[in-house]
TORNUKOL-527025 format. One record per atom (N, C-alpha, C): x, y, z; residue in one letter. Coordinates in steps of 0.1 Angstrom, whole numbers, plus 5000, padded with zeros to 4 digits. Last residue first. Layout:
% residues N
<node><X>X</X><Y>Y</Y><Z>Z</Z><zanu>A</zanu></node>
...
% end
This chain:
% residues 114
<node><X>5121</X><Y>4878</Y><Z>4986</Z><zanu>X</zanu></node>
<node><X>5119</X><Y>4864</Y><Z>4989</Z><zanu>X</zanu></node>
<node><X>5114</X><Y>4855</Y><Z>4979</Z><zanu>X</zanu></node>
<node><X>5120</X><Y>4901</Y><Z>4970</Z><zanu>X</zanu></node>
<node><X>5129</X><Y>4895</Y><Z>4979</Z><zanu>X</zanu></node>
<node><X>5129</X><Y>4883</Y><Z>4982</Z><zanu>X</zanu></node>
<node><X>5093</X><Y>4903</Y><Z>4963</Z><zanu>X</zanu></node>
<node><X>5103</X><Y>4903</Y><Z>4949</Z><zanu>X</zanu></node>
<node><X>5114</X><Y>4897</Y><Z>4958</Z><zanu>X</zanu></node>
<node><X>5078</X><Y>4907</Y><Z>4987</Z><zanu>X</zanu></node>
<node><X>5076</X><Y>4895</Y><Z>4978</Z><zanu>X</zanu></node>
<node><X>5086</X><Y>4896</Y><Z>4965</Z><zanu>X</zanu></node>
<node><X>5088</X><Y>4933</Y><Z>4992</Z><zanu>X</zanu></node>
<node><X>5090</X><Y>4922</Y><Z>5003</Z><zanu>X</zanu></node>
<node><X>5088</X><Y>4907</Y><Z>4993</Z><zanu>X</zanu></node>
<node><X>5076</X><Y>4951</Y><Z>4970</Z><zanu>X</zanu></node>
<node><X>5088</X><Y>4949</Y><Z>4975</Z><zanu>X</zanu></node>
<node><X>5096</X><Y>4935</Y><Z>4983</Z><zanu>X</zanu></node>
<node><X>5047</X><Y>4945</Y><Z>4976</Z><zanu>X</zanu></node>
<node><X>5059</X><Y>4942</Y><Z>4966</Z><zanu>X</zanu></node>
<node><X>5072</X><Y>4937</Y><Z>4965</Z><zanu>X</zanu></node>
<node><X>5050</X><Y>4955</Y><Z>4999</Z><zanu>X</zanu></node>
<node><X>5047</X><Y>4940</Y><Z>5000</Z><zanu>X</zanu></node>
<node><X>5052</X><Y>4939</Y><Z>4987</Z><zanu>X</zanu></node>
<node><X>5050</X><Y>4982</Y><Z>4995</Z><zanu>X</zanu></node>
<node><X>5064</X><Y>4977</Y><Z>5005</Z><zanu>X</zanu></node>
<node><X>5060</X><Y>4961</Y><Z>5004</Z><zanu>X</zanu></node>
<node><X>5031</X><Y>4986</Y><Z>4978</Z><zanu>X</zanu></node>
<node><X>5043</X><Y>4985</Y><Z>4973</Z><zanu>X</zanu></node>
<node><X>5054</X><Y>4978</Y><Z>4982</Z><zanu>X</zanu></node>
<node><X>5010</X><Y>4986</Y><Z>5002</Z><zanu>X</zanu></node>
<node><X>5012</X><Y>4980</Y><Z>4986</Z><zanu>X</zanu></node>
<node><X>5022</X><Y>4974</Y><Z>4982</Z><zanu>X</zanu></node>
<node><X>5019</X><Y>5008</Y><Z>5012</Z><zanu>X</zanu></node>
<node><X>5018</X><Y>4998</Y><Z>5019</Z><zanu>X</zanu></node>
<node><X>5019</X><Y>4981</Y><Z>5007</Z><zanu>X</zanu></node>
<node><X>5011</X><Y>5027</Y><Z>4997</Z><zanu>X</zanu></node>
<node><X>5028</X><Y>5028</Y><Z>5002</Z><zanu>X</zanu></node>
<node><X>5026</X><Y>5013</Y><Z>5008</Z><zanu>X</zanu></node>
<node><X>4985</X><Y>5026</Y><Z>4991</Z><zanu>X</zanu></node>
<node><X>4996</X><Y>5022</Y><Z>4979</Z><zanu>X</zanu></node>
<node><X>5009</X><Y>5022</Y><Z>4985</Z><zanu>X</zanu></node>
<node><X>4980</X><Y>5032</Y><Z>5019</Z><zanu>X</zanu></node>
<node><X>4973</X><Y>5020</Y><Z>5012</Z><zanu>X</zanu></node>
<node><X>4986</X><Y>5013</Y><Z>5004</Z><zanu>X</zanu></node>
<node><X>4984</X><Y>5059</Y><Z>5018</Z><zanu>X</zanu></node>
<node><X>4992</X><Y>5052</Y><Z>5028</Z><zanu>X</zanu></node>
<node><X>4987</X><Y>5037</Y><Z>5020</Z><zanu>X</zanu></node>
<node><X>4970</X><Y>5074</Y><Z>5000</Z><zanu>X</zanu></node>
<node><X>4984</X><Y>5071</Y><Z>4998</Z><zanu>X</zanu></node>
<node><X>4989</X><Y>5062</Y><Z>5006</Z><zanu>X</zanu></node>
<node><X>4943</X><Y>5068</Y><Z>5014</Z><zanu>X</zanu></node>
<node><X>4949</X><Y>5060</Y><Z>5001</Z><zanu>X</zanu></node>
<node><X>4959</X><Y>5063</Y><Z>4999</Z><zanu>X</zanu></node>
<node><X>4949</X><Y>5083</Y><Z>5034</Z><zanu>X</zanu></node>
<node><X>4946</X><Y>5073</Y><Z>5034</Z><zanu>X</zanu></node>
<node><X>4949</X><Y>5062</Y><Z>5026</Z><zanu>X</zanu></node>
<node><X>4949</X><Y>5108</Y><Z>5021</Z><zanu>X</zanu></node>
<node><X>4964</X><Y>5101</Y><Z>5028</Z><zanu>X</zanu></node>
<node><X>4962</X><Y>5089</Y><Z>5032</Z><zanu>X</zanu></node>
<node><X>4927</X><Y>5113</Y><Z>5010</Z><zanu>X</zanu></node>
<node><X>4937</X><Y>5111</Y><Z>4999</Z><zanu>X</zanu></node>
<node><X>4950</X><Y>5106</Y><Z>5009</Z><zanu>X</zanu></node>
<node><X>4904</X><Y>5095</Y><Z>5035</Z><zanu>X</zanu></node>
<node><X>4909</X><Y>5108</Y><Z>5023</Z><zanu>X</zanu></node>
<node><X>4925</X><Y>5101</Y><Z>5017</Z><zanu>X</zanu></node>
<node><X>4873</X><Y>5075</Y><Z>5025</Z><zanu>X</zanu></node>
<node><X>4888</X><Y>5078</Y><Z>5028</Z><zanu>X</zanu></node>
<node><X>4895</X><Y>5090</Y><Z>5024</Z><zanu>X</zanu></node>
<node><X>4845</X><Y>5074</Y><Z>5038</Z><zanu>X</zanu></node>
<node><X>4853</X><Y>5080</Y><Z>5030</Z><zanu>X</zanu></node>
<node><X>4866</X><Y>5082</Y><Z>5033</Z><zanu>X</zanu></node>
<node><X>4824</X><Y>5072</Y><Z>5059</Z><zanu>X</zanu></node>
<node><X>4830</X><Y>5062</Y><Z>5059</Z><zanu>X</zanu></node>
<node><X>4840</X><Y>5062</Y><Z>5041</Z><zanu>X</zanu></node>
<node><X>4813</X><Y>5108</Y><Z>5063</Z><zanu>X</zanu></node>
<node><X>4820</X><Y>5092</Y><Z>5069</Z><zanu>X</zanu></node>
<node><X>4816</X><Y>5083</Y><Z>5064</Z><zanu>X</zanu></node>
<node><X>4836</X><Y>5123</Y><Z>5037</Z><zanu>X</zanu></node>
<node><X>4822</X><Y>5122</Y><Z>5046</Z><zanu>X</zanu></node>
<node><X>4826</X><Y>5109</Y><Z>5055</Z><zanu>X</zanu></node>
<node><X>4869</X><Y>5144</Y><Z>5038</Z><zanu>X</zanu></node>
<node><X>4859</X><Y>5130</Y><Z>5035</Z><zanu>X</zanu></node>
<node><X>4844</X><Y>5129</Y><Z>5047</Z><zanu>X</zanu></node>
<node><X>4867</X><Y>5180</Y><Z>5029</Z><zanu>X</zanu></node>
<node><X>4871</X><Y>5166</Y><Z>5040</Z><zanu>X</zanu></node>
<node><X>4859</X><Y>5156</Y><Z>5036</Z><zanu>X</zanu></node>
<node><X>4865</X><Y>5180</Y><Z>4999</Z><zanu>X</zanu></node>
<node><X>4868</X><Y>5190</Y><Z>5012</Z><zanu>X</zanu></node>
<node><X>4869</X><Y>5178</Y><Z>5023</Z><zanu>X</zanu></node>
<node><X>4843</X><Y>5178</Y><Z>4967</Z><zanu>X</zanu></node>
<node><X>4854</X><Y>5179</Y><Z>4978</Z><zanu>X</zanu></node>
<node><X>4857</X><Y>5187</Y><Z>4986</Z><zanu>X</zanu></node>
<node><X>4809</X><Y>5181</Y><Z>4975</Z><zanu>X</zanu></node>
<node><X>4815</X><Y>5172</Y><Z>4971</Z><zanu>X</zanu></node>
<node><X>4833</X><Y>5172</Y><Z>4977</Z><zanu>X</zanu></node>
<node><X>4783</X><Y>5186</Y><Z>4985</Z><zanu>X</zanu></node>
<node><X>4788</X><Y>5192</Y><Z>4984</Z><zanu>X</zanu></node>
<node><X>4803</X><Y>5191</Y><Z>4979</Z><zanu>X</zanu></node>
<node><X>4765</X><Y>5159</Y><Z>4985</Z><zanu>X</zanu></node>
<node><X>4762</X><Y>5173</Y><Z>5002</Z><zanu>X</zanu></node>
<node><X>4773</X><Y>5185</Y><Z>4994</Z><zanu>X</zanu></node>
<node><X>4763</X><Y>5144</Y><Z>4967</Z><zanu>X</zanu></node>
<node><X>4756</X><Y>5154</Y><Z>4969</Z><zanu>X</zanu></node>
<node><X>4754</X><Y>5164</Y><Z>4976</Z><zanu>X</zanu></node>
<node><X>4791</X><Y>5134</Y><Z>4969</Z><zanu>X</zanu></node>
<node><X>4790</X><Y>5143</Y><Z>4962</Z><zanu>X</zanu></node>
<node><X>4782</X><Y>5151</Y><Z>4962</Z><zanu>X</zanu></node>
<node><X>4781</X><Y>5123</Y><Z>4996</Z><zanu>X</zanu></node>
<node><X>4793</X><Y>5129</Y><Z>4996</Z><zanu>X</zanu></node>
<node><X>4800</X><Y>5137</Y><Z>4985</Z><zanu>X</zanu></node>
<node><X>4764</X><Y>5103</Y><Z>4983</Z><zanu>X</zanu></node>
<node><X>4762</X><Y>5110</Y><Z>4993</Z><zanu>X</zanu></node>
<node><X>4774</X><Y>5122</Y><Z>4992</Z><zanu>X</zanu></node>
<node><X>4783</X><Y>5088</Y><Z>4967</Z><zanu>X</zanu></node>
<node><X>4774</X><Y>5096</Y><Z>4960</Z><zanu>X</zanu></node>
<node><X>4772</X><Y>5106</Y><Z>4969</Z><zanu>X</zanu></node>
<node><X>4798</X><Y>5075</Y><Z>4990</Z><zanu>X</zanu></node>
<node><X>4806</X><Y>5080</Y><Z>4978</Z><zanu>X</zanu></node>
<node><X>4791</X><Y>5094</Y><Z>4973</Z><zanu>X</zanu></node>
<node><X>4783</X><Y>5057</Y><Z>5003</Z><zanu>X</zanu></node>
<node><X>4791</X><Y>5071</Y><Z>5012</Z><zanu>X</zanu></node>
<node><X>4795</X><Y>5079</Y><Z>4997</Z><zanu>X</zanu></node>
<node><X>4774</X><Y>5041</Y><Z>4982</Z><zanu>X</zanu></node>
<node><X>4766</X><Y>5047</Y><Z>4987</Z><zanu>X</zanu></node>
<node><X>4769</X><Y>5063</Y><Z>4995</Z><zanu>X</zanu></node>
<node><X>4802</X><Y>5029</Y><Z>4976</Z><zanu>X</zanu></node>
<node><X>4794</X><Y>5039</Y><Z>4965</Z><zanu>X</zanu></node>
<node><X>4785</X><Y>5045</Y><Z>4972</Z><zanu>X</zanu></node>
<node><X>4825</X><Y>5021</Y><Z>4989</Z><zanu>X</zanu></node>
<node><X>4815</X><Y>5024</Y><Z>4994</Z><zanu>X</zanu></node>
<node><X>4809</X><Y>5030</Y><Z>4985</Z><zanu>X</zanu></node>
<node><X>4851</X><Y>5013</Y><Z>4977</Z><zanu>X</zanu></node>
<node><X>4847</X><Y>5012</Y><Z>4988</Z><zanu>X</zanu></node>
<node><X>4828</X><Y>5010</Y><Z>4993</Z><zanu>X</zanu></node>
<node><X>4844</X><Y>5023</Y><Z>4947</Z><zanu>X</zanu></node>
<node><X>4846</X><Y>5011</Y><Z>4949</Z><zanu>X</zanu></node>
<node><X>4848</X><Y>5008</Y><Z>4963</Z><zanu>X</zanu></node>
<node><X>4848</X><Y>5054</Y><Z>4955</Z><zanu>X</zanu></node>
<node><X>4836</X><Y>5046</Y><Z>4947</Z><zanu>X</zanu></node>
<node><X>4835</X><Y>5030</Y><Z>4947</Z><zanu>X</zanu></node>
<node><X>4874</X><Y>5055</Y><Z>4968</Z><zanu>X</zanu></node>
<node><X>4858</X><Y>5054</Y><Z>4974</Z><zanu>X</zanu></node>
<node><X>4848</X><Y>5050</Y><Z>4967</Z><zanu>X</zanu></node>
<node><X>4885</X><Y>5051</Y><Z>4942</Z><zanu>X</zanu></node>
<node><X>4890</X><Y>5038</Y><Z>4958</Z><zanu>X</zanu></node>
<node><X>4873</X><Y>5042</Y><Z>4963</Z><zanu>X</zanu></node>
<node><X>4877</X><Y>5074</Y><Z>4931</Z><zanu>X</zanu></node>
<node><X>4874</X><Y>5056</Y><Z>4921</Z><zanu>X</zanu></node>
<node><X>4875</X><Y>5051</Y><Z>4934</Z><zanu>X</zanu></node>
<node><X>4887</X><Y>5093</Y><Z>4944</Z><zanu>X</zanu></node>
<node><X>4878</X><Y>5090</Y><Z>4939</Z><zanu>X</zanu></node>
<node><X>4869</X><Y>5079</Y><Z>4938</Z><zanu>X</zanu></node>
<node><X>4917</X><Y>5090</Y><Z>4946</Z><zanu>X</zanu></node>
<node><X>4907</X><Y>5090</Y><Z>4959</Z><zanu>X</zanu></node>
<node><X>4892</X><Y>5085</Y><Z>4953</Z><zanu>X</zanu></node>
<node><X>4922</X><Y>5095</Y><Z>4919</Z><zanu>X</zanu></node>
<node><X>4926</X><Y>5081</Y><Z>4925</Z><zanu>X</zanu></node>
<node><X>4917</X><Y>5074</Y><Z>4938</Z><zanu>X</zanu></node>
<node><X>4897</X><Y>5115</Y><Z>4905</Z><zanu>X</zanu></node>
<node><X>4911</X><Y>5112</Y><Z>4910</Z><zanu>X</zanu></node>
<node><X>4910</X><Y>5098</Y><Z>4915</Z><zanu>X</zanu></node>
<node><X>4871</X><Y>5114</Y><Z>4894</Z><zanu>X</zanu></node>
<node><X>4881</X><Y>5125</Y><Z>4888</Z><zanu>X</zanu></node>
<node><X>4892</X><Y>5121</Y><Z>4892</Z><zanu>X</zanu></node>
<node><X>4842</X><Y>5103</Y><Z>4888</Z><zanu>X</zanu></node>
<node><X>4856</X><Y>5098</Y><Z>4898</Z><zanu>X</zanu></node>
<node><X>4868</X><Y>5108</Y><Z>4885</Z><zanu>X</zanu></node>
<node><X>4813</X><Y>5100</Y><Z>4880</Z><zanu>X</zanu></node>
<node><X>4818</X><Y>5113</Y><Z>4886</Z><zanu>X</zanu></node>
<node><X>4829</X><Y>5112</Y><Z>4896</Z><zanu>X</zanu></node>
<node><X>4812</X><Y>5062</Y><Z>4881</Z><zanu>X</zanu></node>
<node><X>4807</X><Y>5080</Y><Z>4878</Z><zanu>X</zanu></node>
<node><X>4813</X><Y>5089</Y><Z>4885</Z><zanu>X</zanu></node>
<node><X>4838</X><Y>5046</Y><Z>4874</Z><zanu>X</zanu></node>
<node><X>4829</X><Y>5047</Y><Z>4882</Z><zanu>X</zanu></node>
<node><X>4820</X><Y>5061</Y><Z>4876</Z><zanu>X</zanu></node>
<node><X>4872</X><Y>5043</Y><Z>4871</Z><zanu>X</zanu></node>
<node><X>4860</X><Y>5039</Y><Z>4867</Z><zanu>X</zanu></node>
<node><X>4851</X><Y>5042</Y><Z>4877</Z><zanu>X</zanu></node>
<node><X>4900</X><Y>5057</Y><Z>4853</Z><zanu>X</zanu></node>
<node><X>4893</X><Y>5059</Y><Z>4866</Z><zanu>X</zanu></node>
<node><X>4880</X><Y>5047</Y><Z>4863</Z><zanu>X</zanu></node>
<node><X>4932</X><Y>5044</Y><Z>4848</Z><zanu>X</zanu></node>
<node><X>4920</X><Y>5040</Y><Z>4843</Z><zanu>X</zanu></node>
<node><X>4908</X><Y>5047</Y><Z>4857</Z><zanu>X</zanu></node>
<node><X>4964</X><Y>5057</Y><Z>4848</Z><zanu>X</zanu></node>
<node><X>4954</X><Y>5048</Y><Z>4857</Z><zanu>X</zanu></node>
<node><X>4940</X><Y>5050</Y><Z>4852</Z><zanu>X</zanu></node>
<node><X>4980</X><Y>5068</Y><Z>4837</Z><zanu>X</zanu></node>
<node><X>4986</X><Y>5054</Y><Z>4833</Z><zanu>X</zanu></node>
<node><X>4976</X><Y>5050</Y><Z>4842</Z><zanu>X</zanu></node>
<node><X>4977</X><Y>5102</Y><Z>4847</Z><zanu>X</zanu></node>
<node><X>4985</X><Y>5092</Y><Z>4837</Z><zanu>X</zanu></node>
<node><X>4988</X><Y>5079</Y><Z>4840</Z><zanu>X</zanu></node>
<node><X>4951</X><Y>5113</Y><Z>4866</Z><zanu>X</zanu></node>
<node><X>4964</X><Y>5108</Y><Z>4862</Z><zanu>X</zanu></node>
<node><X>4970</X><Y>5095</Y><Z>4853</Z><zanu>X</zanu></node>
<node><X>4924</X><Y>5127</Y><Z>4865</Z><zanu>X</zanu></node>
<node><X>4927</X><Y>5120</Y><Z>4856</Z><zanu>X</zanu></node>
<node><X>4945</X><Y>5116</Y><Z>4858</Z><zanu>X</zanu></node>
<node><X>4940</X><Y>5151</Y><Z>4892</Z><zanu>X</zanu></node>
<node><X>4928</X><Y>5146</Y><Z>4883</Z><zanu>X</zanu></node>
<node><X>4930</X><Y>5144</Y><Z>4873</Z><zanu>X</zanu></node>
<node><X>4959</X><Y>5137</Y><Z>4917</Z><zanu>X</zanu></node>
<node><X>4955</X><Y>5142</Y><Z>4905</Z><zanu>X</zanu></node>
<node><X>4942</X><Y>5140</Y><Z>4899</Z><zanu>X</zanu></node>
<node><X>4958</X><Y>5126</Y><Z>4943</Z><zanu>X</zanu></node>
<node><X>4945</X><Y>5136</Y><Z>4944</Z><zanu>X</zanu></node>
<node><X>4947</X><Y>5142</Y><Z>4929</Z><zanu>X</zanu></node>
<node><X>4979</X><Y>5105</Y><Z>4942</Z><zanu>X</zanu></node>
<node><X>4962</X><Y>5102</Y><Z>4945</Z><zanu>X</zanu></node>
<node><X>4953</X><Y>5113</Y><Z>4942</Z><zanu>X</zanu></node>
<node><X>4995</X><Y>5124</Y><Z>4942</Z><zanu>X</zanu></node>
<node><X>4994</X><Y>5117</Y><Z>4923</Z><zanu>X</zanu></node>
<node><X>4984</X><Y>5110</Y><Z>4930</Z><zanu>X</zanu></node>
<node><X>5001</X><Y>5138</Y><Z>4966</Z><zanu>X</zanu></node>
<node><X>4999</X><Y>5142</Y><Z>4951</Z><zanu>X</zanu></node>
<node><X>4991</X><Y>5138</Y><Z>4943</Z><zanu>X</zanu></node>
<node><X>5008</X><Y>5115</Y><Z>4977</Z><zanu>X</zanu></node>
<node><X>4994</X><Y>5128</Y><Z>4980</Z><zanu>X</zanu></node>
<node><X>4994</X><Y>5129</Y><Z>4966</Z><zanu>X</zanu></node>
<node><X>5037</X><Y>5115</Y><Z>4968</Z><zanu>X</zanu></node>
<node><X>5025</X><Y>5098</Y><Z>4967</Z><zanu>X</zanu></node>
<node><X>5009</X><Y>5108</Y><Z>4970</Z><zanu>X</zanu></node>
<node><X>5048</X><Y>5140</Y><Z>4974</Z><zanu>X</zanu></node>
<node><X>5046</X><Y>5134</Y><Z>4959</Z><zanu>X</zanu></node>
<node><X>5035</X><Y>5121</Y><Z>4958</Z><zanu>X</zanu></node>
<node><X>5047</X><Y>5136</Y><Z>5004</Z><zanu>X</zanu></node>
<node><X>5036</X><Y>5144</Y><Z>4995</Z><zanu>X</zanu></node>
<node><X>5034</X><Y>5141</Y><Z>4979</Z><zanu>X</zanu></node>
<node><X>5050</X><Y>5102</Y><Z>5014</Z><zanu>X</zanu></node>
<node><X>5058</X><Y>5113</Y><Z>5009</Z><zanu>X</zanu></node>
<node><X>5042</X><Y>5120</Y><Z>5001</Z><zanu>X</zanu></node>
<node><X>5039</X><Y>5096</Y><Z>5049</Z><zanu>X</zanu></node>
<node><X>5037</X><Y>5091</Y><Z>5030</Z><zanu>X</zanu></node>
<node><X>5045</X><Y>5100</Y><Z>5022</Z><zanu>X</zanu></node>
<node><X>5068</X><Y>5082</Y><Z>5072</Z><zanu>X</zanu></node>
<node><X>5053</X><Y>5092</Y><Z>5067</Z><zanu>X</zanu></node>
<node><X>5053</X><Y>5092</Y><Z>5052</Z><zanu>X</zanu></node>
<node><X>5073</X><Y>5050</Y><Z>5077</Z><zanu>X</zanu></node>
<node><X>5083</X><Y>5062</Y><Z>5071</Z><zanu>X</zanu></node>
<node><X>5062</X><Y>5069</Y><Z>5068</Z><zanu>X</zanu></node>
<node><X>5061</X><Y>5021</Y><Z>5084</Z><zanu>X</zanu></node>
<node><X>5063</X><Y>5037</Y><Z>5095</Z><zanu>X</zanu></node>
<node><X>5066</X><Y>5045</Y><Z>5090</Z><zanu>X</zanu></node>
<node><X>5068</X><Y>5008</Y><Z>5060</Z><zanu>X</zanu></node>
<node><X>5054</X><Y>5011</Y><Z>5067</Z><zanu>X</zanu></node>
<node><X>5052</X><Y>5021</Y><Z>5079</Z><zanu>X</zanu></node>
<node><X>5090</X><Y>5008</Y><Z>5054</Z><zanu>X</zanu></node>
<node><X>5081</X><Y>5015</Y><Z>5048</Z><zanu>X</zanu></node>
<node><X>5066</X><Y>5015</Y><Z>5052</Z><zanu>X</zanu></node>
<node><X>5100</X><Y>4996</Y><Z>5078</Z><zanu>X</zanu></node>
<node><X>5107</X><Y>5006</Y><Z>5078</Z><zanu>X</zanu></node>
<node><X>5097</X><Y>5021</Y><Z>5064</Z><zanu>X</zanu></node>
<node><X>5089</X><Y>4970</Y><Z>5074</Z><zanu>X</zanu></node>
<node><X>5082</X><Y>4981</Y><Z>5091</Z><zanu>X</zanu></node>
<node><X>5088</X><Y>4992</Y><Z>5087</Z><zanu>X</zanu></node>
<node><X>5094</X><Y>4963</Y><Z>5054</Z><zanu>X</zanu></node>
<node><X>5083</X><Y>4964</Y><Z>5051</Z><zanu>X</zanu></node>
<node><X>5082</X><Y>4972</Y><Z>5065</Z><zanu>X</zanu></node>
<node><X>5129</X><Y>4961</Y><Z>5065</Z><zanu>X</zanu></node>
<node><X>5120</X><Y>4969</Y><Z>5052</Z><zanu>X</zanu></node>
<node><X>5109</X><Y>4974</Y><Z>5051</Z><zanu>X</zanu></node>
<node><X>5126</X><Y>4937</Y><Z>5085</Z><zanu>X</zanu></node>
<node><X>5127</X><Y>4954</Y><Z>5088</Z><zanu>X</zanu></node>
<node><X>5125</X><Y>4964</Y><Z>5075</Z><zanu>X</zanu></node>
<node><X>5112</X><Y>4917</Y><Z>5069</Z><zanu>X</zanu></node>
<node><X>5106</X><Y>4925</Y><Z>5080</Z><zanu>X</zanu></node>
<node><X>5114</X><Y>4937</Y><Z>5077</Z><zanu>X</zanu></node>
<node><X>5137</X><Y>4913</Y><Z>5052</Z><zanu>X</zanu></node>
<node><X>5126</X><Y>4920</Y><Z>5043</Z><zanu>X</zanu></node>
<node><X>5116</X><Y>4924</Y><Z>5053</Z><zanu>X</zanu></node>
<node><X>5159</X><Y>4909</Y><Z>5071</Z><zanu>X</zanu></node>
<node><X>5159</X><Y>4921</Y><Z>5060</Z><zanu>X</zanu></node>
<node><X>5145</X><Y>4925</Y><Z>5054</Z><zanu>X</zanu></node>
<node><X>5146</X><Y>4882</Y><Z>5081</Z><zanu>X</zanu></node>
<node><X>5144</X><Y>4896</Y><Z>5089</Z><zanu>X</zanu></node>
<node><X>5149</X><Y>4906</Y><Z>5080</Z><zanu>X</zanu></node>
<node><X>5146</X><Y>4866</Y><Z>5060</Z><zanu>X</zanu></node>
<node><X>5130</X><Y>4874</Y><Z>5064</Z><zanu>X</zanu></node>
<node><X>5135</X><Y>4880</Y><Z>5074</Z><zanu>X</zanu></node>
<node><X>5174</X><Y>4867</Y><Z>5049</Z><zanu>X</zanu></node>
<node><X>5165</X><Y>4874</Y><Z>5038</Z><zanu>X</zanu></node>
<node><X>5150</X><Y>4875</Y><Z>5047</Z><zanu>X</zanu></node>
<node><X>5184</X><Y>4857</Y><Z>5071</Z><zanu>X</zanu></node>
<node><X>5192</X><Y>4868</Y><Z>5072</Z><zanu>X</zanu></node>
<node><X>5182</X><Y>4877</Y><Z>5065</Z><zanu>X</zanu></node>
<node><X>5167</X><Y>4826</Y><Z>5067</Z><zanu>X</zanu></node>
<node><X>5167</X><Y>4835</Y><Z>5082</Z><zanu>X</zanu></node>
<node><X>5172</X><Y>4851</Y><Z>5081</Z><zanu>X</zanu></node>
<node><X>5183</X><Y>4816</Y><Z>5040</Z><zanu>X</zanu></node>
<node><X>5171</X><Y>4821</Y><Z>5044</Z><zanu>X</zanu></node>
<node><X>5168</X><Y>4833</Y><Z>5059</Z><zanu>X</zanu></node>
<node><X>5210</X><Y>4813</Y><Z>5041</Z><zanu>X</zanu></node>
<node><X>5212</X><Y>4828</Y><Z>5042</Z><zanu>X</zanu></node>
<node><X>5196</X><Y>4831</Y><Z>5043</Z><zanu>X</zanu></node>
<node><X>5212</X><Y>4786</Y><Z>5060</Z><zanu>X</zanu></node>
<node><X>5219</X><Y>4794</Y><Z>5050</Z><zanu>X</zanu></node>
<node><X>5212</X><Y>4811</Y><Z>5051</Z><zanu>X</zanu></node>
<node><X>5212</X><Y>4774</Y><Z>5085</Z><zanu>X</zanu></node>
<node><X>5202</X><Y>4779</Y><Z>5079</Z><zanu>X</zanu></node>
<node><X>5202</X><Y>4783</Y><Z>5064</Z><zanu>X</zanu></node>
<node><X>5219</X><Y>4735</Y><Z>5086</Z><zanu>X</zanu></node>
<node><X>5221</X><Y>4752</Y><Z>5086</Z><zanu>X</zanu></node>
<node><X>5211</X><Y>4757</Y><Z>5076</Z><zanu>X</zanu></node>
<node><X>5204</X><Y>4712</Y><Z>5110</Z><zanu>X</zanu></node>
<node><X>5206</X><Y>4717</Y><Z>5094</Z><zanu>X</zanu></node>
<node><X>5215</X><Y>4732</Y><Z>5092</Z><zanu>X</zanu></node>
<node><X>5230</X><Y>4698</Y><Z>5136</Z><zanu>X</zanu></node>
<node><X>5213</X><Y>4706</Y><Z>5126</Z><zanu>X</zanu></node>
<node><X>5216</X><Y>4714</Y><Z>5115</Z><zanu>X</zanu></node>
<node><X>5255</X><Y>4695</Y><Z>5141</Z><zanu>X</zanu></node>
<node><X>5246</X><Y>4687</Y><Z>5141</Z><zanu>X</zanu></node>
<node><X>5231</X><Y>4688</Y><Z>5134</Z><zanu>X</zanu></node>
<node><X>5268</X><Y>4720</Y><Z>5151</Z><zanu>X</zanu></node>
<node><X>5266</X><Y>4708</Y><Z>5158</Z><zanu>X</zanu></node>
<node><X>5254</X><Y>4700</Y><Z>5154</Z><zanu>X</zanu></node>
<node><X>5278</X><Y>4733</Y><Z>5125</Z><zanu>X</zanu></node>
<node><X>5286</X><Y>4722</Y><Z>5130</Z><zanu>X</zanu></node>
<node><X>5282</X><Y>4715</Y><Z>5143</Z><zanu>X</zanu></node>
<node><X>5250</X><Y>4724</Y><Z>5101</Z><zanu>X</zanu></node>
<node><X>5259</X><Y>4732</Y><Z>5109</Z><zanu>X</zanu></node>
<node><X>5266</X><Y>4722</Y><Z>5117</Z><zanu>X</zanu></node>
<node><X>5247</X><Y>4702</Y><Z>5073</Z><zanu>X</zanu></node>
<node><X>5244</X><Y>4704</Y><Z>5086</Z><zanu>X</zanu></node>
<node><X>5254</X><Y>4715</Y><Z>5090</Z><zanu>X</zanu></node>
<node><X>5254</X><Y>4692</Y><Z>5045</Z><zanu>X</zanu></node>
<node><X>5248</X><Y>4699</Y><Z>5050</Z><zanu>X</zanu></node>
<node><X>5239</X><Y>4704</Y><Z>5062</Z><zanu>X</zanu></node>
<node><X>5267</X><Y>4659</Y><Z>5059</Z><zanu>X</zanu></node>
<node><X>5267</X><Y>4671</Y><Z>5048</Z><zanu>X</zanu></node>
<node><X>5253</X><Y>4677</Y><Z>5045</Z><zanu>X</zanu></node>
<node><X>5266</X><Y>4655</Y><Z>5087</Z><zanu>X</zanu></node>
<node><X>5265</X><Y>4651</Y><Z>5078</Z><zanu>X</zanu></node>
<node><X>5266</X><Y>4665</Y><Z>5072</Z><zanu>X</zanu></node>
<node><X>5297</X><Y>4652</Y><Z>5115</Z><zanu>X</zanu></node>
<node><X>5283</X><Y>4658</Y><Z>5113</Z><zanu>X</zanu></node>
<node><X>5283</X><Y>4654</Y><Z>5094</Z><zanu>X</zanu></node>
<node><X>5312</X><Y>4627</Y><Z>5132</Z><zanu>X</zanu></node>
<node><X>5313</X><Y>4636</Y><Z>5121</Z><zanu>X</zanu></node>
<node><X>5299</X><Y>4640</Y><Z>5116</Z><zanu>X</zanu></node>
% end
C-alpha cells in the first residue's frame, strides 16, 4: 500500500505545481511573441505621460529617460545631430522599449501566478 501522499505507484504526486509552470511558460511565450500593441507605442513616445516621473535632461518621453539612462553619451550625441527621427546607434527606438515593458509585465504576470 502506497503512503499518504504519494501517486498510485509509489512517488510523490505532483499536485497541480507542474499544470501552474507550463500555464505560466506558455503565457510569458504567448506575450512575448504577440506584436507590441500600438497603444503600448504610444504611451512610450508620449510627451510627459501621466503617472511616470521623466529624469534626466532634455527627456520628454519614456524613450527618452530609457536612453538617457542606457547610454547618456549616445543619448546627448543624438540630440546634438538633430534630435528625433530614427534612433542614433546604440539608441533604442520606441518599439524597443515597448517591447521591454511588454516583456516586463508578462514576468509580472508569470510571478503573480506562481
Amino acid at each position: 500500500m502506497a503512503c499518504p501522499g504519494t501517486g498510485w505507484n509509489g512517488r510523490a504526486a505532483g499536485g497541480y505545481r507542474p499544470i501552474a509552470l507550463i500555464v505560466a511558460a506558455l503565457l510569458f511565450c504567448a506575450m512575448v511573441l504577440l506584436p507590441v500593441p500600438r497603444s503600448l507605442i504610444g504611451l512610450v513616445e508620449q510627451a510627459d505621460p501621466p503617472g511616470y516621473n521623466l529624469s534626466g535632461a532634455n527627456t520628454e518621453t519614456i524613450v527618452d529617460s530609457v536612453n538617457f539612462h542606457k547610454n547618456p553619451e549616445a543619448f546627448e550625441a543624438g540630440l546634438e545631430s538633430g534630435g528625433p527621427g530614427e534612433p542614433a546607434n546604440g539608441l533604442e527606438s520606441s518599439e524597443d522599449v515597448a517591447r521591454r515593458a511588454m516583456i516586463m509585465v508578462a514576468i509580472l504576470v508569470v510571478a503573480a501566478l506562481l
